[in-house]
PyMOL Python script that loads the backbone (N, CA, C, O; Angstrom):
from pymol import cmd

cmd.read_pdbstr("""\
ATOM      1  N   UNK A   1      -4.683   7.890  -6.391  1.00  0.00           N
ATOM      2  CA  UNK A   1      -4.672   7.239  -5.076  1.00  0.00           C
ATOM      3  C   UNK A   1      -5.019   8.264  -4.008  1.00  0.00           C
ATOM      4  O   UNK A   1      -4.509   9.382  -4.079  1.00  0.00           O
ATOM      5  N   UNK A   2      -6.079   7.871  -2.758  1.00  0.00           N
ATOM      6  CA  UNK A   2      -6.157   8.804  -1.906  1.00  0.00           C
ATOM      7  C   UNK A   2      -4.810   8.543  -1.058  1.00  0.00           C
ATOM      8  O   UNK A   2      -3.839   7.795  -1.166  1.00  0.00           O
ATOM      9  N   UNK A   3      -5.245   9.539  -0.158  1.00  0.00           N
ATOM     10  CA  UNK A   3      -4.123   9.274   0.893  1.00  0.00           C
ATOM     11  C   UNK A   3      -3.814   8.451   2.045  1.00  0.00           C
ATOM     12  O   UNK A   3      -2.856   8.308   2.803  1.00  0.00           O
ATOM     13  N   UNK A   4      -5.411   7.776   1.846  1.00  0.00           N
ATOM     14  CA  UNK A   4      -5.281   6.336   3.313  1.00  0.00           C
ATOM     15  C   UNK A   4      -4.241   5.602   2.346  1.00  0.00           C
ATOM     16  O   UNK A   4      -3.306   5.119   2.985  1.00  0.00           O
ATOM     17  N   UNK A   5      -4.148   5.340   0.589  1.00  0.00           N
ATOM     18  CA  UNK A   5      -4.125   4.253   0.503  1.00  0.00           C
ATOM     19  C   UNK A   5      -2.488   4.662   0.064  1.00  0.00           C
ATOM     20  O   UNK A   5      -1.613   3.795   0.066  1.00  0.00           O
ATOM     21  N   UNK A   6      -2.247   5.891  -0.255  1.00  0.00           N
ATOM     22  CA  UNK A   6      -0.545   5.910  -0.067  1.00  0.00           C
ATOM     23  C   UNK A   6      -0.112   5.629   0.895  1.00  0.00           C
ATOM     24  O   UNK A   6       0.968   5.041   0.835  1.00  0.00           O
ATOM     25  N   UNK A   7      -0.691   5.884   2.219  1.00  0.00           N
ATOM     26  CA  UNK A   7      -0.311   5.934   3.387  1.00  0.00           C
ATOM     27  C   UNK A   7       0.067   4.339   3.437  1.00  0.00           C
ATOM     28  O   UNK A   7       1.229   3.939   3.506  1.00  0.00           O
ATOM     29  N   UNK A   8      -1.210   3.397   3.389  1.00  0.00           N
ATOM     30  CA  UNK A   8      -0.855   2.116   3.276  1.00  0.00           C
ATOM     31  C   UNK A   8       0.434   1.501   2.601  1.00  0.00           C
ATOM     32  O   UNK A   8       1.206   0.626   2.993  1.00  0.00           O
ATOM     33  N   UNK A   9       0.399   2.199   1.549  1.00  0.00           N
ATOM     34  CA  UNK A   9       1.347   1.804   0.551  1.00  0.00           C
ATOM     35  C   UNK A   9       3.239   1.856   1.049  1.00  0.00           C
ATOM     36  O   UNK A   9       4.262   1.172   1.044  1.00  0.00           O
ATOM     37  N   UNK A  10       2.814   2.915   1.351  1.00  0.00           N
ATOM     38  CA  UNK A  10       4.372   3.268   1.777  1.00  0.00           C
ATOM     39  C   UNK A  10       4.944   2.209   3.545  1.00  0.00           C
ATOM     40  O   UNK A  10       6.043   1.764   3.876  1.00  0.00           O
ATOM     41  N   UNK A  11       3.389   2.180   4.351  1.00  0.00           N
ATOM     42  CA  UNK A  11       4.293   1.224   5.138  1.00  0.00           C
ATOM     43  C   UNK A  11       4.190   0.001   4.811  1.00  0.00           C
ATOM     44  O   UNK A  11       4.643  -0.664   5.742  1.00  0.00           O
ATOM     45  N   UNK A  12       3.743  -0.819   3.771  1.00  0.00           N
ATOM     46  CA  UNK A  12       4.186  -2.120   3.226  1.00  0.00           C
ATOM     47  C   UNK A  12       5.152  -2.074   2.575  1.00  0.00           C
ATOM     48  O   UNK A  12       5.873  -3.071   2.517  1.00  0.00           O
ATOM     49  N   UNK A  13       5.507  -0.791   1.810  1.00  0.00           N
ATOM     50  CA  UNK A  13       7.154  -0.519   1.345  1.00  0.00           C
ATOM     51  C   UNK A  13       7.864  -0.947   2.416  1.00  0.00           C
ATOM     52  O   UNK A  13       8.623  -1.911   2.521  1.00  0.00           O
ATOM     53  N   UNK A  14       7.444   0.102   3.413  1.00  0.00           N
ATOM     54  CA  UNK A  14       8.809   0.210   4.618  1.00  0.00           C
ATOM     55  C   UNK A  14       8.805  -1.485   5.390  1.00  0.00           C
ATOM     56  O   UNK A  14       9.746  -2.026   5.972  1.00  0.00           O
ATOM     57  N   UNK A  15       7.487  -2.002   5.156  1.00  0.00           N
ATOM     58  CA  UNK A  15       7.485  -3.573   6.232  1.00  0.00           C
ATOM     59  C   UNK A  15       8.489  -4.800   5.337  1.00  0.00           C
ATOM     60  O   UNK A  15       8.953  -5.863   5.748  1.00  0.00           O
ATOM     61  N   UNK A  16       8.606  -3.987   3.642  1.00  0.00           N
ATOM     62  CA  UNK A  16       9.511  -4.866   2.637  1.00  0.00           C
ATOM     63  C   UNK A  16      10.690  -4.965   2.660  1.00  0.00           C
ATOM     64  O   UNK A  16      11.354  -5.983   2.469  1.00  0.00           O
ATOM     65  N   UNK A  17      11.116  -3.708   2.943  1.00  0.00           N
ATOM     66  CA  UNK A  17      12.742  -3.497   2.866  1.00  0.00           C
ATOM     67  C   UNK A  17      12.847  -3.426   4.458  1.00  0.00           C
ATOM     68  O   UNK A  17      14.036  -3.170   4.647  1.00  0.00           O
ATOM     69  N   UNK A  18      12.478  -3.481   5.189  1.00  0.00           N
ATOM     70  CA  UNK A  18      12.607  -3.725   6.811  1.00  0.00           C
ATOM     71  C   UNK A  18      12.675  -5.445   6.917  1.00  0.00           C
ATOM     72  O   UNK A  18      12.970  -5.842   8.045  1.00  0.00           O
ATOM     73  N   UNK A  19      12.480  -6.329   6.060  1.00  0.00           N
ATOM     74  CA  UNK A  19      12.138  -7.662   5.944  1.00  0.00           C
ATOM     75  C   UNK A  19      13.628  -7.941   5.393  1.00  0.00           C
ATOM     76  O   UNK A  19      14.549  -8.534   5.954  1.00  0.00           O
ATOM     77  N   UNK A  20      13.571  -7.216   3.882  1.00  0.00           N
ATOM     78  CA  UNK A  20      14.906  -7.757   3.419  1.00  0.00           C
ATOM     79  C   UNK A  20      15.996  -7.147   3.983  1.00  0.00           C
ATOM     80  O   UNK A  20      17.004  -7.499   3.369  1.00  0.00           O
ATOM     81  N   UNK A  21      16.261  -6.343   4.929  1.00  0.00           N
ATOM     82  CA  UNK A  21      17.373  -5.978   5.307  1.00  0.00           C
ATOM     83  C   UNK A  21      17.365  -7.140   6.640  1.00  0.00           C
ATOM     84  O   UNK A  21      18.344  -7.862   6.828  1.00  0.00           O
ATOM     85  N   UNK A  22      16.527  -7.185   7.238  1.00  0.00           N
ATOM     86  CA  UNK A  22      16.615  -8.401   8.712  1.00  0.00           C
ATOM     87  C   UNK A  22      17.102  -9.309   7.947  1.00  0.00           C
ATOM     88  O   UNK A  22      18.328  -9.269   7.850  1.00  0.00           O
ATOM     89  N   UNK A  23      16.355 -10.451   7.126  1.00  0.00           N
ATOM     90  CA  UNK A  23      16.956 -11.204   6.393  1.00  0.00           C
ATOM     91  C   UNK A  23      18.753 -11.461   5.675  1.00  0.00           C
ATOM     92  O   UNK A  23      19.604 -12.349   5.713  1.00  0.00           O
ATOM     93  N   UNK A  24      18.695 -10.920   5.436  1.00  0.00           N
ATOM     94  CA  UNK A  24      20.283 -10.199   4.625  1.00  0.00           C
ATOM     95  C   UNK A  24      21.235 -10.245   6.344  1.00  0.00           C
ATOM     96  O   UNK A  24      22.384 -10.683   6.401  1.00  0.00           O
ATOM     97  N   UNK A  25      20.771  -9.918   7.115  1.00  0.00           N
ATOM     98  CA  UNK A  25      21.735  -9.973   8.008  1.00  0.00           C
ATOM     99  C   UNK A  25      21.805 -11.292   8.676  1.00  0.00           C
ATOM    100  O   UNK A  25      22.858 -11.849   8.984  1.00  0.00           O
ATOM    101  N   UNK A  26      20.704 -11.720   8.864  1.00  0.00           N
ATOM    102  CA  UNK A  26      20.610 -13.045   9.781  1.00  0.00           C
ATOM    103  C   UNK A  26      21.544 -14.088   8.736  1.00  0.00           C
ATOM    104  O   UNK A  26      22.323 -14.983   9.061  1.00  0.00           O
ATOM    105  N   UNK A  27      21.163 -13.627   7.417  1.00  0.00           N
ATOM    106  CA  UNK A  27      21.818 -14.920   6.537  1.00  0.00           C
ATOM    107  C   UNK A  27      23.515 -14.889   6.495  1.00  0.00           C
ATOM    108  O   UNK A  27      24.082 -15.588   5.655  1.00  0.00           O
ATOM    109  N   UNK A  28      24.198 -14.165   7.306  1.00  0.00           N
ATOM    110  CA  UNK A  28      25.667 -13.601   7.527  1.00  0.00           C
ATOM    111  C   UNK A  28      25.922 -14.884   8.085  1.00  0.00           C
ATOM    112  O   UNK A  28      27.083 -15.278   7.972  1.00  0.00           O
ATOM    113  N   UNK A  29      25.118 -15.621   8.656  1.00  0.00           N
ATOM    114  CA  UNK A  29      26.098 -16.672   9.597  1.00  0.00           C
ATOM    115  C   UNK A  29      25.061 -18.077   8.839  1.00  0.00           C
ATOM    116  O   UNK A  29      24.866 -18.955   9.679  1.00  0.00           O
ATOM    117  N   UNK A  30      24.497 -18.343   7.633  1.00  0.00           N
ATOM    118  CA  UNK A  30      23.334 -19.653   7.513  1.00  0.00           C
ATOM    119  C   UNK A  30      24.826 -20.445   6.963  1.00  0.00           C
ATOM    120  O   UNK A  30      25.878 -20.000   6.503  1.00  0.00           O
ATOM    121  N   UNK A  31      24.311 -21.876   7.275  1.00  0.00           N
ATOM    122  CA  UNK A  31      25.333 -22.647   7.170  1.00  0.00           C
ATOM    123  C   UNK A  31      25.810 -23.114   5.834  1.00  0.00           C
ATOM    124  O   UNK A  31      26.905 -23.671   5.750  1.00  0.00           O
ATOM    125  N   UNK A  32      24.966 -22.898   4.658  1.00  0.00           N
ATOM    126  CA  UNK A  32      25.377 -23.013   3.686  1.00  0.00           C
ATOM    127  C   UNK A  32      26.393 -21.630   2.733  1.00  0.00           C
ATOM    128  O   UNK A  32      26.847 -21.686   1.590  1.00  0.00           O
ATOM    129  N   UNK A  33      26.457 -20.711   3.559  1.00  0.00           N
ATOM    130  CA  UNK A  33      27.046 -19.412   3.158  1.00  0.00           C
ATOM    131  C   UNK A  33      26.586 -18.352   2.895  1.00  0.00           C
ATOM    132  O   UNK A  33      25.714 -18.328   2.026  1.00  0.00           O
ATOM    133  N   UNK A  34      26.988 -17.117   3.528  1.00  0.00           N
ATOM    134  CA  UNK A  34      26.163 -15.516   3.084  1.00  0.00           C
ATOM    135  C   UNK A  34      26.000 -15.496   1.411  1.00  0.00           C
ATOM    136  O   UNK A  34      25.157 -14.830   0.811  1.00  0.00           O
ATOM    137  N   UNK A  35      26.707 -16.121   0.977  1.00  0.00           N
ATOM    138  CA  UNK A  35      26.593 -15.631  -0.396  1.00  0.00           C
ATOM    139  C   UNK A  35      25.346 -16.452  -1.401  1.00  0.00           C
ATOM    140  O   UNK A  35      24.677 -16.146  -2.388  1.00  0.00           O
ATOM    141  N   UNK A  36      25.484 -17.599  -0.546  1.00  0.00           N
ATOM    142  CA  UNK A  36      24.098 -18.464  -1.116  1.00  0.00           C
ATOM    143  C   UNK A  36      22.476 -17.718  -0.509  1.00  0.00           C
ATOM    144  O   UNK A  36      21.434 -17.493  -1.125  1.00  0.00           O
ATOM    145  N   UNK A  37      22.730 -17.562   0.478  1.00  0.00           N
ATOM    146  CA  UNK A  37      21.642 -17.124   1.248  1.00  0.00           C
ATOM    147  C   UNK A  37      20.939 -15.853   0.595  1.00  0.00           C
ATOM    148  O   UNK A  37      19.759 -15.639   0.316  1.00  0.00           O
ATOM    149  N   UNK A  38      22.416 -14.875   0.412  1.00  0.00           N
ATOM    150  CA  UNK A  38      21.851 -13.755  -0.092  1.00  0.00           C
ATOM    151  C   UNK A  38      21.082 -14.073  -1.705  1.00  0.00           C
ATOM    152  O   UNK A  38      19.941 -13.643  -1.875  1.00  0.00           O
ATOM    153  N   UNK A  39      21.569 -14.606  -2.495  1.00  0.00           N
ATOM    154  CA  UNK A  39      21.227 -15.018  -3.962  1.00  0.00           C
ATOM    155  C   UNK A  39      19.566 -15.927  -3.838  1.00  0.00           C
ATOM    156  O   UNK A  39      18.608 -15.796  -4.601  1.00  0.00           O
ATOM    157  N   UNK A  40      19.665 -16.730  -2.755  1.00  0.00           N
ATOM    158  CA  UNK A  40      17.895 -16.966  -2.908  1.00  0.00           C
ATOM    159  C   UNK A  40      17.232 -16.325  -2.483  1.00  0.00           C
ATOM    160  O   UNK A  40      16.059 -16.305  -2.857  1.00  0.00           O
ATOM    161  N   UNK A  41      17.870 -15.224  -1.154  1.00  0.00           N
ATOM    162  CA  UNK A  41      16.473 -13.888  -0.660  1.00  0.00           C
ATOM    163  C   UNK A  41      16.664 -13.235  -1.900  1.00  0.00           C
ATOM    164  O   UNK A  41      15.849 -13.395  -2.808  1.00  0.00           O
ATOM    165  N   UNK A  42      17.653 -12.521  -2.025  1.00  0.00           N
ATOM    166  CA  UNK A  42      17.274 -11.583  -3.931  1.00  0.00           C
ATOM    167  C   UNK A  42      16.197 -12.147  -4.716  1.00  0.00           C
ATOM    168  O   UNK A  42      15.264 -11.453  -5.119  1.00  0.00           O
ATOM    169  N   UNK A  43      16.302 -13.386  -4.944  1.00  0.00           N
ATOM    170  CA  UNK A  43      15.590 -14.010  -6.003  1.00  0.00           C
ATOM    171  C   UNK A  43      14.263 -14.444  -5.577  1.00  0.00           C
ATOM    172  O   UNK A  43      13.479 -14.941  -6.386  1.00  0.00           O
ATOM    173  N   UNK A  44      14.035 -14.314  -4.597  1.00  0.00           N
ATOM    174  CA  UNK A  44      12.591 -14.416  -3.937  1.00  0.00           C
ATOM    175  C   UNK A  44      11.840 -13.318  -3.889  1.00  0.00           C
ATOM    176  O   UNK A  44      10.617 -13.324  -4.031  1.00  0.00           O
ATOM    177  N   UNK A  45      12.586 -12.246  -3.673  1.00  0.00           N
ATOM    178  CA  UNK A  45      11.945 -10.988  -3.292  1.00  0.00           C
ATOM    179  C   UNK A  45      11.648 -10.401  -4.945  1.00  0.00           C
ATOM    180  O   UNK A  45      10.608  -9.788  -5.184  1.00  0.00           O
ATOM    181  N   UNK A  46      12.629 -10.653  -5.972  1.00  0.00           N
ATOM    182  CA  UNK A  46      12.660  -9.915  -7.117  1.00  0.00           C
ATOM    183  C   UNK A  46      11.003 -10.978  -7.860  1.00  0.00           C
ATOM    184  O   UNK A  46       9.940 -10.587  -8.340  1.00  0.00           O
ATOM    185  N   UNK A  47      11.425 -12.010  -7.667  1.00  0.00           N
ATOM    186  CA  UNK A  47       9.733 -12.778  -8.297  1.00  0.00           C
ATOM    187  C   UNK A  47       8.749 -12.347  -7.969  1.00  0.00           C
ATOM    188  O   UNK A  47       7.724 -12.611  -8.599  1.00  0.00           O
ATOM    189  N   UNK A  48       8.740 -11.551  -6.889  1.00  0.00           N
ATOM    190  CA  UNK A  48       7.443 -11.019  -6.125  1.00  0.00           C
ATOM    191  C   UNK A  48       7.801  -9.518  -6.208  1.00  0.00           C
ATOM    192  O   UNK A  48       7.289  -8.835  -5.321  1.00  0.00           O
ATOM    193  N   UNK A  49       8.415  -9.010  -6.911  1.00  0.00           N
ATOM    194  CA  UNK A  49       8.287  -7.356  -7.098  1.00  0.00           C
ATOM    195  C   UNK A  49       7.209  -6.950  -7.307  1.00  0.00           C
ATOM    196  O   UNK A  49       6.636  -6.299  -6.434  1.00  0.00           O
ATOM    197  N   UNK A  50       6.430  -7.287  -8.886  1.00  0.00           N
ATOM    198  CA  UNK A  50       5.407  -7.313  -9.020  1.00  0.00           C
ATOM    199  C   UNK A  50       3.840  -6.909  -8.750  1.00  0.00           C
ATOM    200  O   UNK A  50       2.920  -6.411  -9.400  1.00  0.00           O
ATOM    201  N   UNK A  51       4.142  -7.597  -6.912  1.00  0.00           N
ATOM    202  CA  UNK A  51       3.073  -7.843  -6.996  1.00  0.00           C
ATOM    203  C   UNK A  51       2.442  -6.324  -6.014  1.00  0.00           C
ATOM    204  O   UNK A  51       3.020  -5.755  -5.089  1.00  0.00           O
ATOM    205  N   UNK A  52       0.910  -5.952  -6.719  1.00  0.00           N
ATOM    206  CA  UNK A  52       0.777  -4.769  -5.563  1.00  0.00           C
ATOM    207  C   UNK A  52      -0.990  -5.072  -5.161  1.00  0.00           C
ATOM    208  O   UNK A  52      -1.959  -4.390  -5.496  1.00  0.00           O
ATOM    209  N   UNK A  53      -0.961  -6.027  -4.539  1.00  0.00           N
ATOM    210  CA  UNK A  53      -2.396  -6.263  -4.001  1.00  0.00           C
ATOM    211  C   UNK A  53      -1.793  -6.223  -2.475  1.00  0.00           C
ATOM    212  O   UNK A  53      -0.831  -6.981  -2.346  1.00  0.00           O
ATOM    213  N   UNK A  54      -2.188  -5.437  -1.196  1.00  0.00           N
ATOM    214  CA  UNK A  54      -1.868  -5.230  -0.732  1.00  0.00           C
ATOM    215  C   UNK A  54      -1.927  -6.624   0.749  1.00  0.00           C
ATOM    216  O   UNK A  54      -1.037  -6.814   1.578  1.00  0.00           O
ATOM    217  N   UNK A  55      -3.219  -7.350   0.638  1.00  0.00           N
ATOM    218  CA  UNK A  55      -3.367  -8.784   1.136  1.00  0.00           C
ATOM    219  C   UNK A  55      -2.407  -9.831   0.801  1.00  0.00           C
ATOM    220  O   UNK A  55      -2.195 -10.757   1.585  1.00  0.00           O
ATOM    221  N   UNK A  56      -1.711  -9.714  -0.528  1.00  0.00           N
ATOM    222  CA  UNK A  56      -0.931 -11.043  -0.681  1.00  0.00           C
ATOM    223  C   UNK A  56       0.226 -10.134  -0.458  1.00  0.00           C
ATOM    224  O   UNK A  56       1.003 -10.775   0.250  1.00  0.00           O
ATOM    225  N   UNK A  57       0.779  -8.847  -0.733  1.00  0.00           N
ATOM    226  CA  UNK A  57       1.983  -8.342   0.377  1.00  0.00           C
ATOM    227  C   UNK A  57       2.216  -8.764   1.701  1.00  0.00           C
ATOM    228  O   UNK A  57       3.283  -9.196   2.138  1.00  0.00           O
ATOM    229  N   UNK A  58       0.939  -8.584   2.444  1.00  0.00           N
ATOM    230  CA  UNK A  58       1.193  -8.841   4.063  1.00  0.00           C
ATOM    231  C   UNK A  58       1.193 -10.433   4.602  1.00  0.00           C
ATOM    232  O   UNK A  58       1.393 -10.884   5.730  1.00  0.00           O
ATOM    233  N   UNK A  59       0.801 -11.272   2.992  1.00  0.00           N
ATOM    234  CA  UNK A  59       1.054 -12.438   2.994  1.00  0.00           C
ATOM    235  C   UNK A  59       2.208 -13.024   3.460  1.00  0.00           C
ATOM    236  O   UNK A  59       2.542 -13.746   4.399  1.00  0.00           O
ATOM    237  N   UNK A  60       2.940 -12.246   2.078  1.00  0.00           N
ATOM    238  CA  UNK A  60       4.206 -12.668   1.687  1.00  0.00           C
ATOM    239  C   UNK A  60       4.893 -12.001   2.750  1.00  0.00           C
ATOM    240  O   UNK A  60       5.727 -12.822   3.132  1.00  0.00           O
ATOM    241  N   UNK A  61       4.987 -11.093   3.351  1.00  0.00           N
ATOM    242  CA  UNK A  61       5.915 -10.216   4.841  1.00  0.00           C
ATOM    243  C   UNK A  61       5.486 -11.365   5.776  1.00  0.00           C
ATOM    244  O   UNK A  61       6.442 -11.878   6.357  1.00  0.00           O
ATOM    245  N   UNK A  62       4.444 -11.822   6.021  1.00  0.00           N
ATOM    246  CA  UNK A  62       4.658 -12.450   7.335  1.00  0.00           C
ATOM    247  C   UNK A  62       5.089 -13.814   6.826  1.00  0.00           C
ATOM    248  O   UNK A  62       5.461 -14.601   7.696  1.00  0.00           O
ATOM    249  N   UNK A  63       5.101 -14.217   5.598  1.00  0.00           N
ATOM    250  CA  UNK A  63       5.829 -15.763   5.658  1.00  0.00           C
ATOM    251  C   UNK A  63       7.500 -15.248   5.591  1.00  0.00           C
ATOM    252  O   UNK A  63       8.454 -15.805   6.133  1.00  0.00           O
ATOM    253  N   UNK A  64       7.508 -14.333   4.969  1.00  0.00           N
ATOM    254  CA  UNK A  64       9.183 -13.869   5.495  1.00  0.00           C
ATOM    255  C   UNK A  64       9.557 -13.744   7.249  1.00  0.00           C
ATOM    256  O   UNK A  64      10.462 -14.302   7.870  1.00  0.00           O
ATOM    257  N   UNK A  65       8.737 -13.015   7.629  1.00  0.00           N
ATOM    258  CA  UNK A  65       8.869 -12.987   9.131  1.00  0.00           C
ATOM    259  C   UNK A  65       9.100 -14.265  10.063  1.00  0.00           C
ATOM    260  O   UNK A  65       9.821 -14.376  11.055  1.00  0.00           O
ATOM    261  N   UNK A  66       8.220 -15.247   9.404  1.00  0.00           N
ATOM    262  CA  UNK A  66       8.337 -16.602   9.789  1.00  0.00           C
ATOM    263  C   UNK A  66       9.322 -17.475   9.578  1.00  0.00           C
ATOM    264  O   UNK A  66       9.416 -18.570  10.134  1.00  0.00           O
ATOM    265  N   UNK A  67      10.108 -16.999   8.744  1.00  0.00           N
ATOM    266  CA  UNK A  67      11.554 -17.569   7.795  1.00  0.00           C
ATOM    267  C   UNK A  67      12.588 -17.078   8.953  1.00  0.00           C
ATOM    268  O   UNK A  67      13.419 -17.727   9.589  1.00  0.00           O
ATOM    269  N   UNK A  68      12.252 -15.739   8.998  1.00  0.00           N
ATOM    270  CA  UNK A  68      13.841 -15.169   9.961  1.00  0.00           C
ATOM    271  C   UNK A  68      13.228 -15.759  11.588  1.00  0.00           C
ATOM    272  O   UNK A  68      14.103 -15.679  12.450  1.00  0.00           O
ATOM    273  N   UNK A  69      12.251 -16.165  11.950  1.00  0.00           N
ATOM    274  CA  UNK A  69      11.691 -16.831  13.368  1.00  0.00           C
ATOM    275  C   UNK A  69      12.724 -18.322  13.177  1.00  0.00           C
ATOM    276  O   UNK A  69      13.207 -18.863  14.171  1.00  0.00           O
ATOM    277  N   UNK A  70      12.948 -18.835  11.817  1.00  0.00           N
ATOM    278  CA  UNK A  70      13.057 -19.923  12.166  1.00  0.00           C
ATOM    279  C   UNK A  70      14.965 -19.957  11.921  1.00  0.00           C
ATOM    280  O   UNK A  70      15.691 -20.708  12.574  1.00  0.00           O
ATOM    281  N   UNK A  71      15.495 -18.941  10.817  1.00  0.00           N
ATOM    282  CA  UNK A  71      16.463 -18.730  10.842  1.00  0.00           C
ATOM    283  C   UNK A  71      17.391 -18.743  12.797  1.00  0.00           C
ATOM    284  O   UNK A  71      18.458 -19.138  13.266  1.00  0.00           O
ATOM    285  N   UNK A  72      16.332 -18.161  13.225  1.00  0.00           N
ATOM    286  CA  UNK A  72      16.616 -17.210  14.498  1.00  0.00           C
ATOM    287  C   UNK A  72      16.657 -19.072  15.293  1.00  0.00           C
ATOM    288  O   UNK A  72      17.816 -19.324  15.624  1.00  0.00           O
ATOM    289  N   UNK A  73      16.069 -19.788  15.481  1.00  0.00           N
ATOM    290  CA  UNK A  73      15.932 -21.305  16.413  1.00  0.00           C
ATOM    291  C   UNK A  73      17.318 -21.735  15.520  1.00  0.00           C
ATOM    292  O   UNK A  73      18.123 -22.209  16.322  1.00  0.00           O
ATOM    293  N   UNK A  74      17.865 -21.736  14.169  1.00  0.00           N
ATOM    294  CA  UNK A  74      18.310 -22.634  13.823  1.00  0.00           C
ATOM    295  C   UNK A  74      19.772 -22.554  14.210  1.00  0.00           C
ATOM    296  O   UNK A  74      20.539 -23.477  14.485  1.00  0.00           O
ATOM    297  N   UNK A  75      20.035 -20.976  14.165  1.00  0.00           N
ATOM    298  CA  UNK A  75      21.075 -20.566  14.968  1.00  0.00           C
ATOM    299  C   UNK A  75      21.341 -20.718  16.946  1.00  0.00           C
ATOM    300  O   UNK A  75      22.331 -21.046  17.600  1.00  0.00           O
ATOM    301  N   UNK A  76      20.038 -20.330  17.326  1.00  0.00           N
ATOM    302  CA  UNK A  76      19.876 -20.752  18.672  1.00  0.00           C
ATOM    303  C   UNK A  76      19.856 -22.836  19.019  1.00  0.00           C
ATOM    304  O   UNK A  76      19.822 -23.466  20.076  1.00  0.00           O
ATOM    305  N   UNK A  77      19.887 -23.180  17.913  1.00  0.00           N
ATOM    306  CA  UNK A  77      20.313 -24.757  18.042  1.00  0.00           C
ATOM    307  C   UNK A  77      21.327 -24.758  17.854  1.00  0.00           C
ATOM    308  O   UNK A  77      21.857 -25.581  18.600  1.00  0.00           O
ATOM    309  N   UNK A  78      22.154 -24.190  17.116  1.00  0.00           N
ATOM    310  CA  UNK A  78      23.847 -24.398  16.375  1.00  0.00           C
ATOM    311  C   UNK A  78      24.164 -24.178  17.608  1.00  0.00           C
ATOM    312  O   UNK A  78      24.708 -25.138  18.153  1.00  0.00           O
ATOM    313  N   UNK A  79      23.969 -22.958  18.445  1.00  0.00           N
ATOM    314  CA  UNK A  79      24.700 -22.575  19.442  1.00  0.00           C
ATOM    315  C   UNK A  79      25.038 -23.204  20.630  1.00  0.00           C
ATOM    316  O   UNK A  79      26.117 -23.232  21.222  1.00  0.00           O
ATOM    317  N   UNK A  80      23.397 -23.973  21.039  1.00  0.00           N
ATOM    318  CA  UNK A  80      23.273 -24.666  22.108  1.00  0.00           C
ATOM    319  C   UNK A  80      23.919 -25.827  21.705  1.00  0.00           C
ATOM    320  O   UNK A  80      24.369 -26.474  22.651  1.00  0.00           O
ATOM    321  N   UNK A  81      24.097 -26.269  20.672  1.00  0.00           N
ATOM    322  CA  UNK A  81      24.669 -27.774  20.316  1.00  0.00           C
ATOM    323  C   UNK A  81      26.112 -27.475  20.792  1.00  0.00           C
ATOM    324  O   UNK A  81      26.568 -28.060  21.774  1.00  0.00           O
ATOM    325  N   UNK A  82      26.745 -26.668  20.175  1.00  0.00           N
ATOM    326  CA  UNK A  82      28.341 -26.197  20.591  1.00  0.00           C
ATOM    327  C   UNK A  82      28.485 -26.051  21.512  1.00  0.00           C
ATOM    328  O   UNK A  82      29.619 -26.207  21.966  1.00  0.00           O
ATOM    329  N   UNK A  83      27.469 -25.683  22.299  1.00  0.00           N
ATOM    330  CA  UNK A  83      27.547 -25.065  24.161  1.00  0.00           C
ATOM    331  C   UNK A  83      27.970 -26.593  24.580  1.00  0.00           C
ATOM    332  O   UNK A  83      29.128 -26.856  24.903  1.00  0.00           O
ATOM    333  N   UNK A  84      26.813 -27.688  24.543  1.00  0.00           N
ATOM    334  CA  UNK A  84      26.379 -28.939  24.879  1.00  0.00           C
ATOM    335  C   UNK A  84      27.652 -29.831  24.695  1.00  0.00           C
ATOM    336  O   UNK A  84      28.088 -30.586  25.564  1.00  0.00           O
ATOM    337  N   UNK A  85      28.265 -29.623  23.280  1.00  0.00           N
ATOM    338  CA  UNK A  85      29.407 -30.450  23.322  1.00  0.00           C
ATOM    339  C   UNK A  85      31.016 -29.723  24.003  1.00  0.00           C
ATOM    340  O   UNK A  85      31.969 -30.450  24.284  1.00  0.00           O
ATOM    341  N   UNK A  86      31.040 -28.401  24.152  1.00  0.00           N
ATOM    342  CA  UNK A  86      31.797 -28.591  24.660  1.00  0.00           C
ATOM    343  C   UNK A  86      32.140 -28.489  26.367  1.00  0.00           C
ATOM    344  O   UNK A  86      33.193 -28.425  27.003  1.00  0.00           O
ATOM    345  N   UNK A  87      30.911 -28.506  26.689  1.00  0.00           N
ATOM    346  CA  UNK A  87      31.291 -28.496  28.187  1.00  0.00           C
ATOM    347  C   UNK A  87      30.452 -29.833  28.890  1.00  0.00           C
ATOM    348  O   UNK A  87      30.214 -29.925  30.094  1.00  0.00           O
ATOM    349  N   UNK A  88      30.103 -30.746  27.942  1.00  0.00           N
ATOM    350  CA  UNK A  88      28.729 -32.196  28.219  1.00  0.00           C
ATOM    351  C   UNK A  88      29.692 -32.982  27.225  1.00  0.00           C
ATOM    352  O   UNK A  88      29.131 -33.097  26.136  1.00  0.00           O
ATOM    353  N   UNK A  89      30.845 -33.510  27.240  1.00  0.00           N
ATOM    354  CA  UNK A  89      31.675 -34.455  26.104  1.00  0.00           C
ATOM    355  C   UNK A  89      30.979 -35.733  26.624  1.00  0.00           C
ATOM    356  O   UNK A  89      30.631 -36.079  27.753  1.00  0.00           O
ATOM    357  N   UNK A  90      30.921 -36.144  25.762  1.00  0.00           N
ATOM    358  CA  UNK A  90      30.339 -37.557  26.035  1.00  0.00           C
ATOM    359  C   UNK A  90      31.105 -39.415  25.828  1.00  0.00           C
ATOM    360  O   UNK A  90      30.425 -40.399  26.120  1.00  0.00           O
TER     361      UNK A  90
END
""", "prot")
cmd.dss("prot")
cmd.show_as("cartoon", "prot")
cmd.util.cbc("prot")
cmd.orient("prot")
């Protein structure tokens, strides 16, 4: 390997485990439980160990990225809903 393409290599490492650690935290509060949450990111990420084409990596990082975007609204709805009911009772 030259060195553009370690170079590459190592920050799609770092954009992987920078993914699964965001993930892993956001899933601390998903409504079905940290412990479920954590067991399907593991198991998502481990099916795709595999893979080292570096296009379907940055695939797969930004549909993760898009996961914790939506993690991120679903919590910003939980919140606003709780806001809404308790100071808007109806």
């Amino acid at each position: 390997m030259n060195q553009l393409q370690q170079l590459a290599s190592r920050n799609l490492r770092y954009a992987v485990k920078n993914l699964y650690k965001n993930l892993i935290f956001l899933g601390r509060e998903y409504p079905k439980g940290e412990k479920y949450f954590r067991d399907r990111c593991h198991q998502a990420f481990i099916k795709n160990k595999e893979e080292t084409d570096p296009e379907k990596i940055k695939e797969l990082v930004s549909r993760g990225e898009y996961v914790m975007k939506e993690l991120e609204a679903l919590y910003m709805l939980r919140k606003y809903r709780a806001l809404k009911k308790r100071y808007y009772e109806q």
